[in-house]
TORVOKE-798641 format. One line per field, with one value per residue: residue in three letters; x, y negated, z negated of N, C-alpha, C, O in turn; residue number from 1. Coordinates in pm, 1 decimal, padded with zeros to 6 digits. Example, Ala and Ser with C-alpha at 12.3 -4.5 7.8 and 13.67 -1.06 7.14 Angstrom:
2
type = [ala_ser]
n_c1 = [01319.0_01285.0]
n_c2 = [00569.0_00225.0]
n_c3 = [-00780.0_-00708.0]
ca_c1 = [01230.0_01367.0]
ca_c2 = [00450.0_00106.0]
ca_c3 = [-00780.0_-00714.0]
c_c1 = [01320.0_01290.0]
c_c2 = [00330.0_-00003.0]
c_c3 = [-00780.0_-00787.0]
o_c1 = [01423.6_01340.9]
o_c2 = [00331.9_-00113.8]
o_c3 = [-00846.5_-00803.9]
seq = [1_2]
END
This chain:
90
type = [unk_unk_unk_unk_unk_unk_unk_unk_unk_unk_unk_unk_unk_unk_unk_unk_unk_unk_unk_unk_unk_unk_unk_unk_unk_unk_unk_unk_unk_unk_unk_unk_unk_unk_unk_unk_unk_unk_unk_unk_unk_unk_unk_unk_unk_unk_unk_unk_unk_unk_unk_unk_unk_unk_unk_unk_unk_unk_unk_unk_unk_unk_unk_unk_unk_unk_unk_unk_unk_unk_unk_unk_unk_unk_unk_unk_unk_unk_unk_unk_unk_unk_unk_unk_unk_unk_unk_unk_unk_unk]
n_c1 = [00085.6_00011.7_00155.7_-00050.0_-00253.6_-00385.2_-00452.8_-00645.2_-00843.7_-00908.8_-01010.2_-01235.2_-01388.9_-01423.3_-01584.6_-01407.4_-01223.0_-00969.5_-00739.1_-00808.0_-00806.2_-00525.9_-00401.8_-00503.4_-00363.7_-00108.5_-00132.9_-00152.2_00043.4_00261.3_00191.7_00252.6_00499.7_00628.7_00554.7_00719.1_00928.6_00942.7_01008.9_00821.0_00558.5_00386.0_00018.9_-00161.0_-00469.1_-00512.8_-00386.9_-00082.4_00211.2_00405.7_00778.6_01050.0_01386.5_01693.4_02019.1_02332.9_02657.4_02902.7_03090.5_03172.2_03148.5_03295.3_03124.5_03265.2_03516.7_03607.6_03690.4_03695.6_03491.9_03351.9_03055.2_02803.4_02622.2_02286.7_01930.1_01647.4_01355.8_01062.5_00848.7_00577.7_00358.4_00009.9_-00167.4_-00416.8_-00396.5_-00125.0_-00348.3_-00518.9_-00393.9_-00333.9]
n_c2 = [00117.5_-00185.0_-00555.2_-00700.9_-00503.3_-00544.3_-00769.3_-00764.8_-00523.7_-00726.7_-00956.5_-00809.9_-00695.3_-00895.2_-01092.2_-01312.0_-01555.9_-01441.2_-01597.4_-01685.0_-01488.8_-01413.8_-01637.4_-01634.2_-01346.3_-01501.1_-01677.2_-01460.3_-01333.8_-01528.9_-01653.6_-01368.5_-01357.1_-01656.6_-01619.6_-01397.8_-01512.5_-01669.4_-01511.2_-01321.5_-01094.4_-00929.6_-00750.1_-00566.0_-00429.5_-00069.5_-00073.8_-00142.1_-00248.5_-00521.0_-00636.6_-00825.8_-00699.8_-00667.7_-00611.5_-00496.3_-00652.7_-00385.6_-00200.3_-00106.4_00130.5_00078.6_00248.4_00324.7_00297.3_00360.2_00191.1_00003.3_-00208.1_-00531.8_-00568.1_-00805.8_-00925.1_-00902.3_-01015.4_-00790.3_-00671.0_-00472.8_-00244.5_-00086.2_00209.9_00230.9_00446.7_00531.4_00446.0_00625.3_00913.5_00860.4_00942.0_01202.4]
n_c3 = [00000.0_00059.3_-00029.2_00157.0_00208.3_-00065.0_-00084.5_00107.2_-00044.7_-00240.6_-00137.4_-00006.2_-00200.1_-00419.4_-00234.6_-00126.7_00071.8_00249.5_00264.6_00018.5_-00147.7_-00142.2_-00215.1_-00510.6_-00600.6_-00592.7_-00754.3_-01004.7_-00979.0_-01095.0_-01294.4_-01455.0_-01400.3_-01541.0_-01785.2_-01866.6_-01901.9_-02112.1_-02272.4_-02343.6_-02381.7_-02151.4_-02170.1_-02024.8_-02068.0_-02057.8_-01789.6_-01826.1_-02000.4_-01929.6_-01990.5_-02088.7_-02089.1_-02246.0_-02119.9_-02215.8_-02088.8_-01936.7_-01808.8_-01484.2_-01174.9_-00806.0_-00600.2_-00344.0_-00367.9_-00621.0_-00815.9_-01106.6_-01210.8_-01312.2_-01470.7_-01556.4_-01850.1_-01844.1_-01778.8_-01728.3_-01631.3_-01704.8_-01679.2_-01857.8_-01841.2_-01896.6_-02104.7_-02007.1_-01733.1_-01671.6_-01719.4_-01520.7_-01306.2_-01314.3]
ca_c1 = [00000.0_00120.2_00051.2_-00162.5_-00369.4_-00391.9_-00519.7_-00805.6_-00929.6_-00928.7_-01114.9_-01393.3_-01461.2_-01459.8_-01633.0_-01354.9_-01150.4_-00842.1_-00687.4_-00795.6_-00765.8_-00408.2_-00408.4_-00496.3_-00261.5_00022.5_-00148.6_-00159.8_00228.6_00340.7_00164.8_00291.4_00686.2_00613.4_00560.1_00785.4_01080.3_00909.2_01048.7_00645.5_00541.5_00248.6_00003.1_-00306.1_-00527.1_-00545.1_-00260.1_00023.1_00293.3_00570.1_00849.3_01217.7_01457.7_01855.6_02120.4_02480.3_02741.8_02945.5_03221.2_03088.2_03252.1_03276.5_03137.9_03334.0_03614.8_03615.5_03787.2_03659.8_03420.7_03287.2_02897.3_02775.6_02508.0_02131.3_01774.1_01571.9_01243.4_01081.7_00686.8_00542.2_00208.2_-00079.4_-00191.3_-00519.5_-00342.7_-00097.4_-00430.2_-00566.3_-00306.2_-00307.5]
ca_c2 = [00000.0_-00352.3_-00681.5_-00768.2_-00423.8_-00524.6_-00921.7_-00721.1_-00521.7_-00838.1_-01007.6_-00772.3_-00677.8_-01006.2_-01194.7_-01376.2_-01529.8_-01367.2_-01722.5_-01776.1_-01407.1_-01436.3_-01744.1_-01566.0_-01280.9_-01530.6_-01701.8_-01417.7_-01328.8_-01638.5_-01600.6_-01333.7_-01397.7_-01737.4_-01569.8_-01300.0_-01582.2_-01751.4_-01427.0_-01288.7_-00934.6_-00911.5_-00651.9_-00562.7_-00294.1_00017.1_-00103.0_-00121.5_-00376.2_-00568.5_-00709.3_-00814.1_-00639.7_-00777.7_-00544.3_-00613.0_-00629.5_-00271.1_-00183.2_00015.3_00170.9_00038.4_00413.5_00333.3_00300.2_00427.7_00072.7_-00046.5_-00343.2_-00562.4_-00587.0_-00920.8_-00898.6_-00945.8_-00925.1_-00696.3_-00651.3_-00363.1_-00177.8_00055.3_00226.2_00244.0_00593.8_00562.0_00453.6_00753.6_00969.4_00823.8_00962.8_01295.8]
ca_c3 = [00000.0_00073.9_-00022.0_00256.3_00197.3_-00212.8_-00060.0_00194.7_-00131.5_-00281.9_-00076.8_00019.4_-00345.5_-00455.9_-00124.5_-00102.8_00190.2_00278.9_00228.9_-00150.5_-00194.1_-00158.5_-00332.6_-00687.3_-00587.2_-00640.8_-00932.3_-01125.2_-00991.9_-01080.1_-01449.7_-01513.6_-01417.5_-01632.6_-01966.5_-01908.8_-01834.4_-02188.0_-02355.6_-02398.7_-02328.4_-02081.4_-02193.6_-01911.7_-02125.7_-01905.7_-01688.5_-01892.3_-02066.2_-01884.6_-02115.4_-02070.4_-02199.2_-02253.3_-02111.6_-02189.7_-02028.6_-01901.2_-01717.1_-01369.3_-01058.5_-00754.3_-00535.1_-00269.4_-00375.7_-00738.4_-00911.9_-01209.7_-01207.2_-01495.4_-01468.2_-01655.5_-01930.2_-01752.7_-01839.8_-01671.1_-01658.3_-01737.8_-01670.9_-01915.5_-01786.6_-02034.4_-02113.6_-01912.6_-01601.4_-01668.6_-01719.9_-01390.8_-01189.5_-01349.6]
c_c1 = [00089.9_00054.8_-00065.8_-00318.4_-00454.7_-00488.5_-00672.2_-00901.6_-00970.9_-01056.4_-01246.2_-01436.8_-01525.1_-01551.6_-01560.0_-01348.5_-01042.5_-00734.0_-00696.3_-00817.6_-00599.8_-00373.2_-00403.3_-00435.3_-00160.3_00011.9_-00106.6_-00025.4_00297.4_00307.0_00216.6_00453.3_00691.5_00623.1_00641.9_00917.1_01114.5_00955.7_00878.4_00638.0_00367.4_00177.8_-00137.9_-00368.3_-00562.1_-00466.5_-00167.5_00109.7_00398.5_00620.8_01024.6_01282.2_01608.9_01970.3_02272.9_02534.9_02838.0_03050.6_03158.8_03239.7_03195.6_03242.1_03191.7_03479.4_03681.9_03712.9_03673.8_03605.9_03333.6_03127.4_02882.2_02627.3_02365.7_01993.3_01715.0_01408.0_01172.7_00871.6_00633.1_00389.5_00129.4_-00103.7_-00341.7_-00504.6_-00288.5_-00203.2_-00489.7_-00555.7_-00249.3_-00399.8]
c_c2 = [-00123.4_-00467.7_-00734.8_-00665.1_-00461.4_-00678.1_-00876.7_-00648.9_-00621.5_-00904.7_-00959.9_-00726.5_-00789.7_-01079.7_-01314.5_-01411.2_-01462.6_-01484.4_-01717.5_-01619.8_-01366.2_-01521.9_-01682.7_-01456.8_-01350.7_-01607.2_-01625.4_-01345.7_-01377.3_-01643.3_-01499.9_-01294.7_-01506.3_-01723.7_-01438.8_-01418.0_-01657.1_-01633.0_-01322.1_-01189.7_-00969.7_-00769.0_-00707.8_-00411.1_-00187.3_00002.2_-00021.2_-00255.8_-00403.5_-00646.3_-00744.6_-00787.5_-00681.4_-00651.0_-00599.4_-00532.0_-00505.2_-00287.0_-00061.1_00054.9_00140.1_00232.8_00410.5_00365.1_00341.6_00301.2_00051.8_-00175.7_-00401.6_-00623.4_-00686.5_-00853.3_-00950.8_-00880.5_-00915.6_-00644.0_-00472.3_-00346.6_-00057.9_00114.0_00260.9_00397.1_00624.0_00559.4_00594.9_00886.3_00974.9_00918.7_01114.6_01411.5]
c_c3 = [00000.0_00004.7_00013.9_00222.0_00074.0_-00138.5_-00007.9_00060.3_-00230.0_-00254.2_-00114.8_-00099.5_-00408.0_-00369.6_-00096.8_00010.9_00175.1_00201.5_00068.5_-00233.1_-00256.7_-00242.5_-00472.9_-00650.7_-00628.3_-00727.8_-01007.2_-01120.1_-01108.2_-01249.3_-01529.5_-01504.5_-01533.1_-01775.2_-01960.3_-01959.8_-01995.7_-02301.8_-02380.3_-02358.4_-02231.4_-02106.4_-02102.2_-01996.8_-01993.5_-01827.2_-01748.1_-01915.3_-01969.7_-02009.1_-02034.1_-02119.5_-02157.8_-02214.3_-02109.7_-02088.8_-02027.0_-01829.0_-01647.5_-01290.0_-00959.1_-00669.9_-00425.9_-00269.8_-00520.5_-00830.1_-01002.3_-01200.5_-01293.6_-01425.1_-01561.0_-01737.0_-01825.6_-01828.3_-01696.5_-01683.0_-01616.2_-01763.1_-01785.6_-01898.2_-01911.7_-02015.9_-02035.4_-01817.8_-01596.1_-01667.5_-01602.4_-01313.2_-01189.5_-01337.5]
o_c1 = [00201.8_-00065.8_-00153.9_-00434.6_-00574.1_-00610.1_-00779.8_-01015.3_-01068.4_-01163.3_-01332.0_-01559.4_-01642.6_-01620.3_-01617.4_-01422.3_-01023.4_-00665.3_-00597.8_-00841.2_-00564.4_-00313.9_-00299.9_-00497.6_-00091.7_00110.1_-00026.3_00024.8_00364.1_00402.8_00232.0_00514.4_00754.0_00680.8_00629.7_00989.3_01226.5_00938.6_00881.2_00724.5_00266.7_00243.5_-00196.4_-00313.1_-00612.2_-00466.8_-00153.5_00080.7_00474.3_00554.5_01083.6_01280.8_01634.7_02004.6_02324.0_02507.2_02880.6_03092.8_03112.2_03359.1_03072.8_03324.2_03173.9_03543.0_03804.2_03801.9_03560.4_03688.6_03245.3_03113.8_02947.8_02552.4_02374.9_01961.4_01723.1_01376.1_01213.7_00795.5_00667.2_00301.3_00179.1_-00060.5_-00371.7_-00566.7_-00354.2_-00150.8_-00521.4_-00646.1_-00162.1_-00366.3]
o_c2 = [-00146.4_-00479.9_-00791.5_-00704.5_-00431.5_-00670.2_-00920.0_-00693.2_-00597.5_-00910.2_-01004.2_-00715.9_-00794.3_-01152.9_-01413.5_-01355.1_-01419.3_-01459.7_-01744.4_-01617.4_-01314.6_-01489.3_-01685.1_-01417.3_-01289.2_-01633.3_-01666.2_-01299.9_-01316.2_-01636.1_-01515.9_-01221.2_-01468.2_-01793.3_-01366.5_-01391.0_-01695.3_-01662.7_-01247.7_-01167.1_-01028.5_-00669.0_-00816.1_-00301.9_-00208.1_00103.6_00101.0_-00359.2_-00314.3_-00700.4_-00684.7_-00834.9_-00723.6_-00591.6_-00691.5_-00427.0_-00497.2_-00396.6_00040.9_00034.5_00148.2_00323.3_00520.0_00438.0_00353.5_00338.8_00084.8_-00264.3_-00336.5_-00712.3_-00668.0_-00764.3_-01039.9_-00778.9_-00987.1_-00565.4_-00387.7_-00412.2_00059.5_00047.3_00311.4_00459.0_00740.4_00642.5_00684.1_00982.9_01086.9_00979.7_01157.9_01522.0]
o_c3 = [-00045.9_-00016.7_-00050.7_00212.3_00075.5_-00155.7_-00049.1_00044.0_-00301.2_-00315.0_-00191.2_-00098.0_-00444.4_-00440.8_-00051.6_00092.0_00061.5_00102.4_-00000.2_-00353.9_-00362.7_-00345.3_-00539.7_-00749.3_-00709.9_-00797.3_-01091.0_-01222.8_-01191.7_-01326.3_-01650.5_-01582.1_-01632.0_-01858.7_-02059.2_-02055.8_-02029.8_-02420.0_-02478.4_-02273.7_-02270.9_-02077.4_-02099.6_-01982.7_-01883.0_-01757.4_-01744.1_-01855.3_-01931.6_-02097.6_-01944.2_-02233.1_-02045.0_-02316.5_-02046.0_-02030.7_-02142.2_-01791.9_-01698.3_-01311.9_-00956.1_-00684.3_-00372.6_-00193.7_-00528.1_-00906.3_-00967.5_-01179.0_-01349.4_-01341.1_-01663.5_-01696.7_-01741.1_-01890.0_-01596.6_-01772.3_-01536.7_-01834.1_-01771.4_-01952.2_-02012.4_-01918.6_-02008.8_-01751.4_-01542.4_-01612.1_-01562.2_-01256.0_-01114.1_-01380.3]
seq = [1_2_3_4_5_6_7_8_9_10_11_12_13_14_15_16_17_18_19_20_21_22_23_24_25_26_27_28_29_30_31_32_33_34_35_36_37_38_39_40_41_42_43_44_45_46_47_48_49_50_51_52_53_54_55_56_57_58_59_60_61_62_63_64_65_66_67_68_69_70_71_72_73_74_75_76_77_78_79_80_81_82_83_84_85_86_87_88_89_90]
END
């Protein structure tokens, strides 16, 4: 499924347009990058939680060439599915 397919059930569920279907597609993006970025956990009941989580910094390998390369600390964001979604799909 794509974007565009996720905008058409959009739409025709809602009676939207296509136009202001998309539109709240990247509202509710854009909401929920916003409060992740604010440190906040996003919880959708039945979905599941996004959160960010802090990874430090490591020492990797390059697989090409097998050298040693220093990875910087980064946050990462991170999905956990609710147990009814997981049930869903089961």
């Amino acid at each position: 499924m794509t974007k565009q397919d996720v905008v058409n059930a959009l739409a025709l569920e809602l009676t939207l347009s296509k136009k202001d279907a998309e539109k709240a597609m990247a509202i509710y993006n854009t909401a929920i990058i916003n409060a992740l970025k604010k440190g906040e956990k996003v919880s959708l009941p039945g979905f599941g939680t996004f959160e960010v989580r802090y990874r430090l910094a490591r020492t990797g390998r390059n697989p090409a060439t097998g050298a040693e390369i220093s990875i910087p600390a980064s946050k990462t964001p991170v999905f956990k599915p609710a147990k009814a979604f997981k049930d869903a799909l089961n």
